[in-house]
C-alpha positions in Angstrom: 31.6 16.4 17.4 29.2 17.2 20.0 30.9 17.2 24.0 29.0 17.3 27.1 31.0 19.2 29.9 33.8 17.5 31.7 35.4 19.3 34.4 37.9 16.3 34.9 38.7 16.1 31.2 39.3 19.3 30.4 42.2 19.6 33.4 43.4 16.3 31.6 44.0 18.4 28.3 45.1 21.7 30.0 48.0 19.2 31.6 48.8 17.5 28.8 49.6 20.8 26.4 51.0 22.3 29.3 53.7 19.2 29.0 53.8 18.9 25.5 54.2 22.6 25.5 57.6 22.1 28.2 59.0 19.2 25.7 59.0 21.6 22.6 60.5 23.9 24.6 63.1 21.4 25.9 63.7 20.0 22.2 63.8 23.5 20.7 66.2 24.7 23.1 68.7 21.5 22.4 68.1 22.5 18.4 69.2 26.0 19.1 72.1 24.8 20.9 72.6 21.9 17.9 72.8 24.3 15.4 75.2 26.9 17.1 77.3 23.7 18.1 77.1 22.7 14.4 76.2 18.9 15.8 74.1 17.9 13.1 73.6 13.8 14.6 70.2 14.2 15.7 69.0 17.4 14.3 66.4 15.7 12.0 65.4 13.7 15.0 64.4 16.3 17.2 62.6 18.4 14.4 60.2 15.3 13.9 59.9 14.9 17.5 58.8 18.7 17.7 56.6 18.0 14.5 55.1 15.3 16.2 54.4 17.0 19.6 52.8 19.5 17.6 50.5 17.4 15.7 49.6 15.9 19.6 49.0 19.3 20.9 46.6 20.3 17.5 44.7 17.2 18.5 44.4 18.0 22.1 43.7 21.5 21.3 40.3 20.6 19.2 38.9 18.5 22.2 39.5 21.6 24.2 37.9 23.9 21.8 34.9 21.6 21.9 34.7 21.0 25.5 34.8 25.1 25.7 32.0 25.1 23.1 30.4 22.6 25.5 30.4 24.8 28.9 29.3 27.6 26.4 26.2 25.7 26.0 25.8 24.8 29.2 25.6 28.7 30.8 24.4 30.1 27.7 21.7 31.5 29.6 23.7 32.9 32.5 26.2 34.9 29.9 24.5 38.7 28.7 22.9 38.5 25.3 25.1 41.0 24.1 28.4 39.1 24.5 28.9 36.7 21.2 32.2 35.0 21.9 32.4 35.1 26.1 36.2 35.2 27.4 37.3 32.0 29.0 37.2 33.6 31.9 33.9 34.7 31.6 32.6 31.2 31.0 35.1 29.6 34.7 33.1 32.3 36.7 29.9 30.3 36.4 31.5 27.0 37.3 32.4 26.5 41.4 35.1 28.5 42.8 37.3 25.7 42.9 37.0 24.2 40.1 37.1 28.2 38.5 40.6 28.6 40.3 41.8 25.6 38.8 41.0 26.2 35.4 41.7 30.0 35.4 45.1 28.8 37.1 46.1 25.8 34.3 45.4 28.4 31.4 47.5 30.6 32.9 50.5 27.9 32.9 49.3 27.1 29.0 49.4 31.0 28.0 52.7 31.6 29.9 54.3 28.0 28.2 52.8 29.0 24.4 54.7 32.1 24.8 57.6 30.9 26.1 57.7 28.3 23.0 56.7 31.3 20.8 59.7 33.5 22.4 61.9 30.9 21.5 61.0 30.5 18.3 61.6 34.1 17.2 64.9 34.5 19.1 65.7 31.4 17.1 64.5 32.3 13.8 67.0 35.8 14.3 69.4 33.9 15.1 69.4 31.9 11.8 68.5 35.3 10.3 71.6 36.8 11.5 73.5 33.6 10.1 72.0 34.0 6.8 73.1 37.9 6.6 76.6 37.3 8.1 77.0 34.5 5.2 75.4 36.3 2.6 77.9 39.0 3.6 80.5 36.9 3.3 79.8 35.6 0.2 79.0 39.1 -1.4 82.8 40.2 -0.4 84.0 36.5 -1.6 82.5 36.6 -4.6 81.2 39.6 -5.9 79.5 38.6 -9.4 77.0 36.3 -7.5 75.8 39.6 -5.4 75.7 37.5 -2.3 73.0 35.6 -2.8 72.5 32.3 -1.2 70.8 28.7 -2.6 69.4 26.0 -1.0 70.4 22.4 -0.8 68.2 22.1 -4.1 70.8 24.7 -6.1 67.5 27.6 -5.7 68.1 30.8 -5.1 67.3 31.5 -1.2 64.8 34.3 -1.4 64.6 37.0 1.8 61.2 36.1 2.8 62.4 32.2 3.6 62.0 31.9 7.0 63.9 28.6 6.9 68.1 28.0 6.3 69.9 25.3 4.6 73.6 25.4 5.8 76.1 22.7 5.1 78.3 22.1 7.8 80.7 24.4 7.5 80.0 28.2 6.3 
């Protein structure tokens, strides 16, 4: 897909991750509460709605990477010959100062919301983690022969490198 430059566009897509970014975080935070609350009603809801956001943002994302290639192109001759990949960054400072502020300023926002998802992610996924050893724990001391080992909603055996948790409602 070949992208001309589009100043306008391209602070179209910065917004729109940036909001899709602040929904996952909103969903992910009522999931987190969801599971600690045990309310399972809409927990598969809100993981499809997060699963869909995501497939939005993945979309948005590649028009972004394009239009980036794009203003690559276009100041390919004012970046140094010895820089391959130039830093966003370093592409913006060829634009106008305003428009250079604007864009350095909306990827700002989109870093600081991807790690804010991310954050929440991993304090999440330690969470669960700490749920699975507490449980596993549990069920060592409750029932010893089985050596505490855990299965899925299929009857497998829950390995320690599963990132994911199956609990029924009750532990």
């Amino acid at each position: 897909m070949n992208k001309v430059w589009d100043f306008e566009h391209c602070v179209f897509l910065f917004n729109n991750q940036i909001a899709l970014l602040q929904k996952m975080c909103h969903i992910q935070d009522s999931v987190r509460k969801a599971v600690i609350a045990r309310e399972w009603a809409d927990f598969n809801w809100k993981i499809a709605e997060i699963n869909q956001l995501g497939e939005e943002f993945n979309f948005l994302e590649a028009e972004r990477i394009h239009l980036i290639a794009a203003l690559k192109e276009k100041f390919r001759a004012n970046i140094q010959n010895n820089i391959n990949t130039p830093s966003f960054y370093t592409l913006i400072a060829n634009l106008p100062q305003e428009q250079s502020r604007e864009l350095s300023s909306l990827f700002r926002e989109l870093k600081m919301e991807t790690l804010r998802l991310k954050s929440q992610n991993e304090i999440f996924s330690s969470y669960l983690n700490e749920i699975k050893t507490v449980a596993s724990a549990c069920m060592e001391a409750i029932f010893p022969v089985q050596g505490g080992k855990l299965y899925t909603r299929e009857g497998q055996e829950a390995g320690s490198g599963q990132r994911s948790v199956v609990l029924s409602q009750h532990i």
